[in-house]
VOBA-1610 file (N, C-alpha, C; in pm, whole numbers, padded with zeros to 5 digits, always signed):
BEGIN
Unk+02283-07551+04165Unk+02402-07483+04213Unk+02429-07359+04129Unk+02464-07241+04193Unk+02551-07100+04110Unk+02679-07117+04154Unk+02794-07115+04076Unk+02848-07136+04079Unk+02952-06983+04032Unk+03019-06920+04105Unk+03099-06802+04042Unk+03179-06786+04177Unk+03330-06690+04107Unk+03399-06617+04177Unk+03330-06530+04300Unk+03393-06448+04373Unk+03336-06388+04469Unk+03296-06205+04400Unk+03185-06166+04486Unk+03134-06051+04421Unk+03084-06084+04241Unk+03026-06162+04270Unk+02942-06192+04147Unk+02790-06228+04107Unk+02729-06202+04227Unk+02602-06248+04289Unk+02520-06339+04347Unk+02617-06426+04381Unk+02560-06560+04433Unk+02518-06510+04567Unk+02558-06442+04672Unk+02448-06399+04784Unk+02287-06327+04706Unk+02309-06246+04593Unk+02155-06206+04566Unk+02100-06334+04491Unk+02122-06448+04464Unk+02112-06557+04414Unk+02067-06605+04490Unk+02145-06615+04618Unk+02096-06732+04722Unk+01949-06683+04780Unk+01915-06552+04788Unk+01827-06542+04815Unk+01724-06537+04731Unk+01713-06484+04628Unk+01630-06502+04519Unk+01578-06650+04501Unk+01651-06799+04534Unk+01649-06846+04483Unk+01612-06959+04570Unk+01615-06900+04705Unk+01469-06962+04864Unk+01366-06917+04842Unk+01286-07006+04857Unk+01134-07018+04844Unk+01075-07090+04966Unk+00942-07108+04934Unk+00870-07166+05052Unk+00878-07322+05018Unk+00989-07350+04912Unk+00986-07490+04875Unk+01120-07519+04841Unk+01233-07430+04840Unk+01347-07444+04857Unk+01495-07333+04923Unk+01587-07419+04952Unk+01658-07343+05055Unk+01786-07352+04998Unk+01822-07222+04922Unk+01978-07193+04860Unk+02052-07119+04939Unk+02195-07172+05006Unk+02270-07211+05079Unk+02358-07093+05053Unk+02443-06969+05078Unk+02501-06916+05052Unk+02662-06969+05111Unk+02745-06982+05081Unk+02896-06980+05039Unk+02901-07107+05153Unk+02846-07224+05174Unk+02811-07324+05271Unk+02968-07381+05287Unk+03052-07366+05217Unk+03157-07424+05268Unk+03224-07336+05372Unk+03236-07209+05418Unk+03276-07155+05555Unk+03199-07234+05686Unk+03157-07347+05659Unk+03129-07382+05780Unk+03079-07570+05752Unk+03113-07604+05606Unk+03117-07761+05589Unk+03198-07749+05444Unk+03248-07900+05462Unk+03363-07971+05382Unk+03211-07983+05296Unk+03305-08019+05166Unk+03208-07994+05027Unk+03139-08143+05014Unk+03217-08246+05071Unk+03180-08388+05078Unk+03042-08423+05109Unk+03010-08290+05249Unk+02930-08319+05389Unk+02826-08215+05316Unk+02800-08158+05163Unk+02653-08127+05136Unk+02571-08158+05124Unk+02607-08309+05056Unk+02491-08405+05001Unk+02392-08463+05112Unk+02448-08425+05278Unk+02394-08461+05402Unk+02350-08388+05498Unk+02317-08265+05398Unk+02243-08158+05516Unk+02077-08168+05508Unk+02091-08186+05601Unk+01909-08193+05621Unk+01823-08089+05616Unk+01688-08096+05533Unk+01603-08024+05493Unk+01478-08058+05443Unk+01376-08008+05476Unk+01224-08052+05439Unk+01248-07959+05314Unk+01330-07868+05310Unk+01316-07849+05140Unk+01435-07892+05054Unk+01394-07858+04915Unk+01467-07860+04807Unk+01595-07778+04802Unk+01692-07849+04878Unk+01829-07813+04928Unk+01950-07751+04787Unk+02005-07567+04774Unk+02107-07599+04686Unk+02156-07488+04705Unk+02271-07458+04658Unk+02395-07407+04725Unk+02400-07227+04613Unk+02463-07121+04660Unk+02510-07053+04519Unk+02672-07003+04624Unk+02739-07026+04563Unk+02852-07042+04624Unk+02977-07020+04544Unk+03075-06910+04634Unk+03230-06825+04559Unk+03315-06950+04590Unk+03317-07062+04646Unk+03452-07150+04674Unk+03400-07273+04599Unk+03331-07294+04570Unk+03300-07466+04539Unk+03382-07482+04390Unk+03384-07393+04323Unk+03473-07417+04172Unk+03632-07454+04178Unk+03642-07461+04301Unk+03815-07480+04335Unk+03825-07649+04356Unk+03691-07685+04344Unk+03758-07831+04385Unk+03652-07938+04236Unk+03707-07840+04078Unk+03593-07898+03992Unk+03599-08040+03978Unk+03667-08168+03997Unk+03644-08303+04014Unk+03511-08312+04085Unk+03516-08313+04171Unk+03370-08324+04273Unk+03283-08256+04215Unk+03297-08108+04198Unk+03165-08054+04138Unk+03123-08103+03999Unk+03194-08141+03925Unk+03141-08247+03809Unk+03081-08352+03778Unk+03110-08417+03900Unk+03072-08527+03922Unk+02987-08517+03976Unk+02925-08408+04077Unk+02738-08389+04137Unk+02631-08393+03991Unk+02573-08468+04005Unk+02439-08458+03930Unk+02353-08300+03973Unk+02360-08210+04043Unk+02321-08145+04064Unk+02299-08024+03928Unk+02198-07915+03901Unk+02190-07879+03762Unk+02323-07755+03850Unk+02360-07725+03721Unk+02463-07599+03783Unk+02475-07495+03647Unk+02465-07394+03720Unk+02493-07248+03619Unk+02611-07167+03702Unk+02722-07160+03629Unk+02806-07050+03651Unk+02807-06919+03590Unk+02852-06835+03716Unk+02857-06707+03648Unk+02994-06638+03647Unk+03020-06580+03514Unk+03109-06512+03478Unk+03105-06408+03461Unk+03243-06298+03609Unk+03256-06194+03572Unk+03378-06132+03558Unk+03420-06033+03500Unk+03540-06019+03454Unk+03603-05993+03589Unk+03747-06063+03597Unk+03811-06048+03709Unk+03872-05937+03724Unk+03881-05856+03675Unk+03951-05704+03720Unk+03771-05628+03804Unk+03690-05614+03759Unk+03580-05629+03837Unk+03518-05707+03972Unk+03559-05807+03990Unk+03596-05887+04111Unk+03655-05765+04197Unk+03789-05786+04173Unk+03911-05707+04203Unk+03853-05602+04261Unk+03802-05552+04188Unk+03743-05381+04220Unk+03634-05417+04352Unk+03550-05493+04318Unk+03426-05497+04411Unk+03521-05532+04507Unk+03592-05616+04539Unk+03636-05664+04697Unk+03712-05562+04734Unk+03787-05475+04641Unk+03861-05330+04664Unk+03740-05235+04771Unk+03657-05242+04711Unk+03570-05187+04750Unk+03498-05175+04878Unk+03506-05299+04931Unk+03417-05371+05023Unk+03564-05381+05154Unk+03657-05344+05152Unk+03784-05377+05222Unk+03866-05495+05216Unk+03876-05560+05083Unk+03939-05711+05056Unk+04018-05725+04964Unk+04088-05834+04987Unk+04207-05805+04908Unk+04229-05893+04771Unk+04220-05873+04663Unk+04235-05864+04522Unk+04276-06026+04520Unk+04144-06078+04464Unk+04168-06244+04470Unk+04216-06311+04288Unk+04168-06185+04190Unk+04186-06274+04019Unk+04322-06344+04045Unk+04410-06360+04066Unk+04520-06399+04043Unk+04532-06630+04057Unk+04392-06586+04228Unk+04359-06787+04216Unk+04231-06777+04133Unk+04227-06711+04028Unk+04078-06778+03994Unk+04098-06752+03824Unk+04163-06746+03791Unk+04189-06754+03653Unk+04154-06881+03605Unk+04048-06893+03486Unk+04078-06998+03437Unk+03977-07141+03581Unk+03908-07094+03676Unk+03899-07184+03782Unk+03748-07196+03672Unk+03673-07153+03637Unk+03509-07125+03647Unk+03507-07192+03503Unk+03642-07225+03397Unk+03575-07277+03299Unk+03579-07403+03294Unk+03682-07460+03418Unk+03666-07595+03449Unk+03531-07686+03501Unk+03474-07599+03514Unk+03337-07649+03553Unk+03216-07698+03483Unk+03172-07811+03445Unk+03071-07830+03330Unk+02969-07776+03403Unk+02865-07730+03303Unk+02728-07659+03344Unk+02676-07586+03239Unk+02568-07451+03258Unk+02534-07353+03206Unk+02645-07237+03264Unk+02697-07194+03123Unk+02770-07051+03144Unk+02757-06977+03145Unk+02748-06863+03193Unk+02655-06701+03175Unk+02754-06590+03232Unk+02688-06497+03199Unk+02773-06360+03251Unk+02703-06350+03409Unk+02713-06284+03460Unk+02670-06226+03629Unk+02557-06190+03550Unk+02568-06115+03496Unk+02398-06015+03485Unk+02327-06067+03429Unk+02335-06196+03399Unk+02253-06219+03316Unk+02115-06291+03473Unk+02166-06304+03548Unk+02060-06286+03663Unk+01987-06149+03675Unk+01980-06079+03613Unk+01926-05964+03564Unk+01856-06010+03475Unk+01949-06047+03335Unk+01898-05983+03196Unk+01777-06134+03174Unk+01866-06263+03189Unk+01757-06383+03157Unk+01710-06426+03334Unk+01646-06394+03393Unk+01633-06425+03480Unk+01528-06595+03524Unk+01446-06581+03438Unk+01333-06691+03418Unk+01392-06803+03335Unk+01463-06760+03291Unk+01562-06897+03233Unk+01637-06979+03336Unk+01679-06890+03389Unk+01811-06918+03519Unk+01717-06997+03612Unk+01631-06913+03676Unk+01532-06995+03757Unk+01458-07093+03724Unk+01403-07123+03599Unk+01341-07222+03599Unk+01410-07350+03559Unk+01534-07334+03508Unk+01627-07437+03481Unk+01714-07526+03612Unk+01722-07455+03761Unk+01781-07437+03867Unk+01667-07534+03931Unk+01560-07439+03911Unk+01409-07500+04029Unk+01331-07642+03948Unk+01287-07554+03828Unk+01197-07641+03774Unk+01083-07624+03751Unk+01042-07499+03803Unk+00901-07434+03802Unk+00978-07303+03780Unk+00804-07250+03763Unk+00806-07103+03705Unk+00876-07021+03799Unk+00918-06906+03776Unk+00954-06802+03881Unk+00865-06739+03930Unk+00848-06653+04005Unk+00768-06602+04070Unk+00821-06439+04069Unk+00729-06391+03955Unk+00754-06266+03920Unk+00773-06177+04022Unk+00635-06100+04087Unk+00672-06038+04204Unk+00780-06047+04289Unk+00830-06178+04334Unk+00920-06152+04470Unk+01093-06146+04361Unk+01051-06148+04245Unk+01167-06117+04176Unk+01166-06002+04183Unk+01077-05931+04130Unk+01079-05792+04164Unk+01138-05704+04201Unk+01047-05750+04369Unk+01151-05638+04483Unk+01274-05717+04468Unk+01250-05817+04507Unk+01485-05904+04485Unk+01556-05748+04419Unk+01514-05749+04329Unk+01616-05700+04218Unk+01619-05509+04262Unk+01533-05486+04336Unk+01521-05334+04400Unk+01669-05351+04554Unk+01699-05465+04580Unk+01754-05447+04643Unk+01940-05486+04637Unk+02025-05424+04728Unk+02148-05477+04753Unk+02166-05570+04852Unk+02192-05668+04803Unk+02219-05831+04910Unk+02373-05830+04882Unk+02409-05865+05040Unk+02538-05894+05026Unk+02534-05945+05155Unk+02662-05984+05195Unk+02681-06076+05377Unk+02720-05897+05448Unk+02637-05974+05528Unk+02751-05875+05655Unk+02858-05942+05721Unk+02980-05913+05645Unk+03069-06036+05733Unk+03141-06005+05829Unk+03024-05892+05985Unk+03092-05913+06060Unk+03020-06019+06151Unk+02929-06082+06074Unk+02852-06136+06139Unk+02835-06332+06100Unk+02918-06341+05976Unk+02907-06411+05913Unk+02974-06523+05964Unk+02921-06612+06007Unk+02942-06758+06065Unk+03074-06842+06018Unk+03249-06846+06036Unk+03302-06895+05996Unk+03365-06993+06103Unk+03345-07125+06013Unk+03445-07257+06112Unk+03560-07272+06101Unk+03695-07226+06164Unk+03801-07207+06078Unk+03835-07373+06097Unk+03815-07484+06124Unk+03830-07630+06127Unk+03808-07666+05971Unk+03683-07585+05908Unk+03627-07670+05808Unk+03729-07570+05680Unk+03706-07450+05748Unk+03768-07356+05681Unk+03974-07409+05618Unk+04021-07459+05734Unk+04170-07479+05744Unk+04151-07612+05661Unk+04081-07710+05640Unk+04043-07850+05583Unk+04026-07731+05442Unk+03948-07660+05413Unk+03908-07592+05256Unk+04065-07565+05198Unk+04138-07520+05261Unk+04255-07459+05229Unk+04335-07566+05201Unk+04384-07685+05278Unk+04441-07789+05282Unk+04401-07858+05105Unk+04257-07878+05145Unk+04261-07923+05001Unk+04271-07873+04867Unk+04257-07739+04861Unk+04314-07628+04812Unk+04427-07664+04748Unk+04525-07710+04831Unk+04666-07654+04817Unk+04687-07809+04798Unk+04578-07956+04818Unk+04627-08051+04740Unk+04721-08123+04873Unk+04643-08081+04990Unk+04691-08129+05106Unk+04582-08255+05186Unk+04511-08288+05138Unk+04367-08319+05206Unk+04295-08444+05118
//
């Protein structure tokens, strides 16, 4: 699991981090309850890098799953979603990302240690080349296109707010 705020790289994560032997899940709760991961089906090595899952850290603590969060400064957040047309989220996420047991890191450090990150996540080596180009490029969602369930979505919020 990656685990970070939003605009922090878990979409260039998620892809970096599919292979021909595993399938990382980008922000999977817009369209399933966090309960209903452990039951998605896959001939591969199923795992998530995801901006919402740190809101509910009981559960995510309790996954045996390996997990690295990333930390980036929230006035930077701020800015990137400024950026992108969204509206300025640090205010729920203070303080959310250190509740989380795991590996802690900065964002870049998917940059700076990259073969650490990956091989601690996978288990095998990385695969230099297709890191490579990864890193030549900008990954992000297109979210006008981006698949949301507002059922699972209105259930995210509910429990959120300690309703659910």
């Amino acid at each position: 699991m990656v685990v970070a705020a939003p605009r922090s790289g878990t979409t260039w994560a998620s892809n970096w981090l599919t292979t021909d032997t595993t399938l990382c899940l980008h922000d999977p709760l817009w369209t399933r309850h966090y309960s209903e991961l452990d039951v998605i089906q896959s001939d591969k090595m199923l795992g998530i890098a995801c901006t919402g899952i740190a809101l509910f850290p009981d559960w995510l603590n309790q996954h045996p799953a390996r997990k690295v969060i990333l930390h980036r400064p929230l006035s930077e957040v701020d800015a990137s979603l400024a950026a992108i047309g969204l509206p300025a989220c640090s205010h729920a996420w203070r303080g959310v990302l250190d509740r989380v047991d795991g590996w802690h890191l900065d964002w870049r450090d998917l940059w700076r240690i990259p073969e650490l990150i990956y091989e601690r996540l996978l288990q095998r080596p990385m695969d230099e080349e297709r890191y490579e180009l990864l890193r030549q490029l900008r990954v992000q969602p297109d979210f006008e296109r981006v698949a949301i369930d507002p059922v699972h979505t209105q259930r995210m919020v509910r429990a959120i707010q300690g309703a659910a």
